[in-house]
C-alpha positions in Angstrom: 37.5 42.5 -17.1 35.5 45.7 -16.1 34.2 47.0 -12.7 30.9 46.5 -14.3 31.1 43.0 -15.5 32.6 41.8 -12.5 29.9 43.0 -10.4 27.2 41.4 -13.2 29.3 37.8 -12.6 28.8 37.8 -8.9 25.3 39.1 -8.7 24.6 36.0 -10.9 26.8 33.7 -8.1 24.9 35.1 -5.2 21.6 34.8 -7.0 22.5 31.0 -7.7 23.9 30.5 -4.5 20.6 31.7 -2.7 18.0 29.8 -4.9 20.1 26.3 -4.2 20.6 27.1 -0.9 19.3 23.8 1.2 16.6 24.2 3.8 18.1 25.4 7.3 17.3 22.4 9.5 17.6 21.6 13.2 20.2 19.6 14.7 17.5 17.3 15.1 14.0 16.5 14.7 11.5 13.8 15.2 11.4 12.4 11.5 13.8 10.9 9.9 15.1 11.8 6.1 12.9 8.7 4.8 9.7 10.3 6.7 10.6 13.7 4.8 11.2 12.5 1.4 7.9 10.5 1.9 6.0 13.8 2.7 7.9 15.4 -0.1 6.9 13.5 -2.6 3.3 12.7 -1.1 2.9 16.4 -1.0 3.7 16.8 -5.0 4.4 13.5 -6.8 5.8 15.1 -9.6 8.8 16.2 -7.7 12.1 15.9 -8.6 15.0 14.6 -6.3 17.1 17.4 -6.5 14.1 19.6 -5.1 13.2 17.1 -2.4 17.2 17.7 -1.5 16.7 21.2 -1.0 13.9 21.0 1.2 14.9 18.3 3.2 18.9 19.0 3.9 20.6 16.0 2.2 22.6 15.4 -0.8 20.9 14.3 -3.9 22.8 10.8 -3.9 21.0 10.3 -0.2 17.5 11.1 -1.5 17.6 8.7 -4.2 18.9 6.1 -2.0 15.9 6.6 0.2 13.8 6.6 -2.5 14.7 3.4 -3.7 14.3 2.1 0.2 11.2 3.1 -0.3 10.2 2.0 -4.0 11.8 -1.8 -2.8 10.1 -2.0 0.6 6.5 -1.2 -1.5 5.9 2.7 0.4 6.0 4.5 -3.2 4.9 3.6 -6.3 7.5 5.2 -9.5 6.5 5.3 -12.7 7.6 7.0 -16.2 6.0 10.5 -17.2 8.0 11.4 -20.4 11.4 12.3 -19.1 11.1 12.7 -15.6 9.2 10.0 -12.8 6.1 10.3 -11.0 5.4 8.9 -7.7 2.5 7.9 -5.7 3.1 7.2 -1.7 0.8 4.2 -0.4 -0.5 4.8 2.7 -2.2 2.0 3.6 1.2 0.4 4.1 2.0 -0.6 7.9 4.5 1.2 10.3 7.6 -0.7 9.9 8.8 -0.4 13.4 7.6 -2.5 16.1 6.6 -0.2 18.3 4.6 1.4 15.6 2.9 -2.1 14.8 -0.5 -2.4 13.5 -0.5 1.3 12.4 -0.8 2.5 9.1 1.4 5.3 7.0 -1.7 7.6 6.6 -2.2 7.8 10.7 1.7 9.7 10.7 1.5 10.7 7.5 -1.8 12.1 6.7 -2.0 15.3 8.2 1.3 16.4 6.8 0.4 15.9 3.2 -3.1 17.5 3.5 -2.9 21.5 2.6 -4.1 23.3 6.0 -7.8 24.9 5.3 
């Protein structure tokens, strides 16, 4: 193999490498991975899991578990669009914590779907 076509080959790895790259994310933060898959898809309901693992940290396999938490416990709607699915987040769903009890997804949730004006 050339100078030239080796060089090509890893240009095309380091390109790949950087648009797959995950999100950098904090060691922790105050939502957990269901709360950012929900904002995910509330923010674009046509998106697919593999993005929605990019932006959020996690593996693929995790995402789709957490979107089928969220599809069984009634939080988001999934429904067929040709090949790929679209979502819809209900947010007039209650808090399912306790402490959070008598509150409403959209009072969390809300503001971080909204685009900033």
């Amino acid at each position: 193999m050339s100078n030239h076509a080796l060089i090509r080959c890893n240009v095309g790895r380091v390109v790949k490498q950087l648009v797959s790259t995950p999100a950098t994310v904090p060691s922790w933060t105050f939502l957990t991975n269901h709360a950012h898959v929900l904002v995910c898809i509330a923010q674009n309901p046509e998106v697919r899991l593999a993005e929605i693992a990019r932006q959020v940290g996690i593996g693929e396999r995790a995402v789709h578990a957490i979107v089928q938490d969220l599809v069984d416990a009634g939080y988001v709607l999934r429904a067929r669009s040709g090949r790929h699915n679209v979502y819809e987040v209900q947010l007039d769903r209650p808090l399912r914590h306790p402490l959070e009890a008598g509150h409403q997804v959209a009072e969390i949730f809300g503001p971080l779907t909204t685009s900033p004006e």
